[in-house]
N, C-alpha and C positions, 0 to 999 in steps of 0.2 A: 360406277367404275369397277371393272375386276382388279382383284387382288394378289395377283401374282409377279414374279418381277417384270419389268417392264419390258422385258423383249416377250413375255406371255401376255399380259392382259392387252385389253384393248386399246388401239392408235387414242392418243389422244386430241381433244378437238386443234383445228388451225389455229382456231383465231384466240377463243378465250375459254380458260378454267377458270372458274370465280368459284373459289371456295371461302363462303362467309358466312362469320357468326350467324345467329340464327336470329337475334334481334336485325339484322341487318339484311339479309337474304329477302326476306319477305317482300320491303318496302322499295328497293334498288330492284328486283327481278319483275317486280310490277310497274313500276318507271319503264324501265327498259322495254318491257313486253308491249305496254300501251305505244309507245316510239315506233317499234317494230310494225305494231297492228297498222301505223298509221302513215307507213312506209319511209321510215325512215332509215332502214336497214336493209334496204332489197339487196343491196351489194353483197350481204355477207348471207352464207346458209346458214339455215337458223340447227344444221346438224352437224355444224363445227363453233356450235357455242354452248358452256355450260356450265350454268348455276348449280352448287351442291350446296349443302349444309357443313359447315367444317365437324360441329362434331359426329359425323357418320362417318369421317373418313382416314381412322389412325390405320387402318390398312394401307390404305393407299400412300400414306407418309412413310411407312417401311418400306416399301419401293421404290424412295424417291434418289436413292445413292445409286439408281441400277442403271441411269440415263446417260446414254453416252455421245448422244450427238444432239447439238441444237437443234437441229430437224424434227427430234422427235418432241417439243416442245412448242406449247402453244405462242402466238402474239403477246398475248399477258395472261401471266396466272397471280392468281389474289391468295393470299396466303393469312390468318393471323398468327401472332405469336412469331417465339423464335424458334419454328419448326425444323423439320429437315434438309429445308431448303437453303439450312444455312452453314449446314456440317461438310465436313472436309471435302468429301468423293463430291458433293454437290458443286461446292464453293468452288472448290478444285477445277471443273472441268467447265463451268458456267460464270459465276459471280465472278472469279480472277479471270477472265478473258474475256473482260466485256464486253459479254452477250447482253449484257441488258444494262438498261441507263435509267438516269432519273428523269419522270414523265411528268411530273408536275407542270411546268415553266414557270412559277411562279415563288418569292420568297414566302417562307409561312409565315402564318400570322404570330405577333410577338411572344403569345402564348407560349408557345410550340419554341420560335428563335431563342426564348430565354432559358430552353431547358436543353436547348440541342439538339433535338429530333429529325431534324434532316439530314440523312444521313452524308457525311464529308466526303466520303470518296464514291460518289454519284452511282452509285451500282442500284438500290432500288428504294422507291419511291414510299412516302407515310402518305396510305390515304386518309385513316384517322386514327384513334386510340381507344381501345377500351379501356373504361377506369376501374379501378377494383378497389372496394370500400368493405369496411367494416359493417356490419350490420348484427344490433343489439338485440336481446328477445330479453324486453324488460323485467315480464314475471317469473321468469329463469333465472335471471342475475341477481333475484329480491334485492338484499343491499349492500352485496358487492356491486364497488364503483365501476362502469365502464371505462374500457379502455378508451383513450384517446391519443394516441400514438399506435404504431408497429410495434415499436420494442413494449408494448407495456404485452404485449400476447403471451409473453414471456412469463407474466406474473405466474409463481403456483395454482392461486385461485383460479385461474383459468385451465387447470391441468385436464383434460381431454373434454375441454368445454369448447371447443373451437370445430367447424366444419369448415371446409373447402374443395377446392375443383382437385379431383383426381379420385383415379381408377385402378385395380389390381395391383395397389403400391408403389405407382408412380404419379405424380402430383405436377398443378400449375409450374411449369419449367420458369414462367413470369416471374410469379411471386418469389421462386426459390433466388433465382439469378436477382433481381433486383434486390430483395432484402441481403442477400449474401452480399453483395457490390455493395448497398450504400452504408449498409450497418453490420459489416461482419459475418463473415462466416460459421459462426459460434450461436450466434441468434438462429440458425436453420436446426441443430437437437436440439434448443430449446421451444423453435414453435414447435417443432415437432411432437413435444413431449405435453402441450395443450391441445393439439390438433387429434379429436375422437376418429374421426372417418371422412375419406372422400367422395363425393357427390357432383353429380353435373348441376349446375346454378337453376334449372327452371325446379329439381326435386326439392331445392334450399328454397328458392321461394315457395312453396307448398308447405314446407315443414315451418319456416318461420314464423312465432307469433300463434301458434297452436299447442295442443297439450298433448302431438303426437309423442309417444318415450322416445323415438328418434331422433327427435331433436335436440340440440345444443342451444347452448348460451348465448354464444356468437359466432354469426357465419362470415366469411371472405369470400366475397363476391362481387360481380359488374355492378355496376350503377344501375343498367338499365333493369336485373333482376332482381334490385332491391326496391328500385319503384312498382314492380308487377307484386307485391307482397299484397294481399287482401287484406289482411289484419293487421293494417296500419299503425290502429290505436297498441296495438302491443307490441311494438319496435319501434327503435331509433335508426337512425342512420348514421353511421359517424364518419366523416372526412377526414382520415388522420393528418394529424400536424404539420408531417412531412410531406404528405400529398397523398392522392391516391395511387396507386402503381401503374402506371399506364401501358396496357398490353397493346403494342400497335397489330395494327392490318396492314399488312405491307402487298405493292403491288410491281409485280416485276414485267418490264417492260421489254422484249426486245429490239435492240438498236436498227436490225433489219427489217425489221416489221410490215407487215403489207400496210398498205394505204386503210385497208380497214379494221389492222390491231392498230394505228394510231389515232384513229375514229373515236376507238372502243376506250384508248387511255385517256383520250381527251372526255368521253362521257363522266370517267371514275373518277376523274380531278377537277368535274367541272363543279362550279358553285351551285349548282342544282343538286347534285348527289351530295357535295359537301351541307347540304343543309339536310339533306334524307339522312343524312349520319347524326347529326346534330339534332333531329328530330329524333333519334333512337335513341341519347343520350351516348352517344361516340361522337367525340369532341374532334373538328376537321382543323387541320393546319391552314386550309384554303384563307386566305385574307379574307372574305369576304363571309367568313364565319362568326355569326349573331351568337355565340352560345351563353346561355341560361348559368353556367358554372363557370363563367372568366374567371372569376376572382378565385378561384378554389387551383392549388396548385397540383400540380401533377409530379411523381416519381418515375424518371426513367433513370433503368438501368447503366444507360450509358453507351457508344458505341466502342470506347474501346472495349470492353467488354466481348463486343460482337463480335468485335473484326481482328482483334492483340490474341491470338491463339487457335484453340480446339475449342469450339462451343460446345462441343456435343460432349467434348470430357468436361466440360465443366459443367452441364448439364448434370450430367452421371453423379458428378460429386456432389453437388449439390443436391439431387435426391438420395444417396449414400449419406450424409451429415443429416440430413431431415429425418429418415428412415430409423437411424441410429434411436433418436427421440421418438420418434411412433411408434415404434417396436417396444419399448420399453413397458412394463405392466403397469398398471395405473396403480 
């Protein structure tokens, strides 16, 4: 996609933008492709549909305040995280006008119903959730105790012994927003102040459990990149207490939809893809989800959080209180 505001770059496809993590891209864009081979999509051109990578595309997120008409907006766009798609100019002119509703049809599975996760005022859809876990590098921590909790990140001994997702100073908006909501706002300088540098999750799995100087004690990451670790035998994996943070994938649906963007919702919510999620280690709401980690609880932020203000100022603070502690010299 170009990178300019949206009345410069290029039209966006009709029917569907699928921007997905990248454990997830792969397995859902081969599903679908082998469908298509096999004619099951002749309806739709295969040159108003498109699969990207989310993390290639923070460009494209700065342009997302610049859209002013539904028209210029696909059938369904997949989003993870609580991106731009969910700040004011967006919210504003789309999400509060009922341009799009929730495509699921189905209630989630209890998992999911006991933490809240579907969103109450039906505007868009959980396809599934990223979980984001602790991950130890044993021969680093010698015999300092691992964390088992969020707040224990906090301890001194961890002071810029900690690695996580983020870029040129700006960090997991997930982690920030969820740890600030369910444990205080006070807890973001102090991870701050363990947190050495940010990294995209597939370089944290490479550095993990190796004697590169790069690396850290303990990293914050997905689930499914700390099973991709090679050097197994030299990490743990810790499920904190409170749960793992669960970063959703959200899928936005619109209400007026052609007959073949409600095709396309009904693929993303079907128990087929819900188990293509479940097989990446992205836990589906869908009922009909087998997952391997029930019993392990999940951390959502919450939706009044999402929906009770300015997310995007609260974003901001919340890297501003973080920052405060990352800046500071070791």
């Amino acid at each position: 996609m170009n990178t300019g505001t949206a009345q410069e770059q290029e039209r966006l496809p009709r029917h569907l933008l699928a921007m997905l993590p990248c454990p997830l891209k792969v397995p859902i864009e081969e599903t679908f492709l082998h469908q298509q081979s096999s004619g099951l999509w002749t309806d739709l051109d295969p040159e108003e549909l498109e699969f990207e990578g989310n993390a290639n595309q923070s460009d494209f997120y700065k342009t997302v305040n610049e859209f002013q008409s539904a028209d210029e907006l696909p059938d369904i766009v997949i989003t993870p995280g609580i991106s731009s798609f969910f700040h004011r100019d967006f919210r504003t002119r789309f999400l509060d006008q009922d341009v799009f509703a929730d495509a699921a049809g189905y209630a989630p599975n209890e998992r999911f119903a006991e933490i809240g996760m579907q969103d109450p005022t039906g505007r868009v859809t959980l396809m599934c959730v990223n979980p984001l876990v602790i991950v130890a590098d044993t021969a680093r921590l010698g015999d300092t105790p691992e964390p088992r909790s969020w707040s224990d990140l906090l301890n001194p001994v961890y002071r810029k012994q900690v690695t996580m997702r983020g870029h040129n100073g700006t960090f997991c908006e997930t982690v920030l927003l969820t740890l600030g909501e369910k444990l205080g706002e006070d807890i973001l300088t102090g991870l701050g102040r363990s947190v050495r540098q940010g990294l995209h999750p597939g370089q944290m799995a490479k550095l993990a459990g190796t004697d590169n100087e790069a690396g850290t004690a303990l990293y914050v990451m997905p689930y499914f990149y700390a099973n991709m670790i090679r050097k197994k035998d030299k990490i743990n994996i810790i499920w904190p207490e409170e749960g793992a943070i669960a970063s959703p994938v959200f899928l936005l649906s619109k209400k007026n939809a052609t007959e073949g963007g409600r095709r396309l919702a009904s693929f993303f919510t079907s128990e087929e893809t819900a188990q293509l999620c479940e097989q990446a280690f992205f836990p589906s709401p869908h009922p009909s989800a087998a997952s391997g980690l029930t019993q392990r609880k999940l951390l959502w932020m919450g939706w009044d959080l999402v929906w009770n203000g300015d997310i995007q100022a609260k974003t901001d603070a919340a890297n501003a209180a973080f920052n405060k502690g990352f800046e500071q010299e070791d």
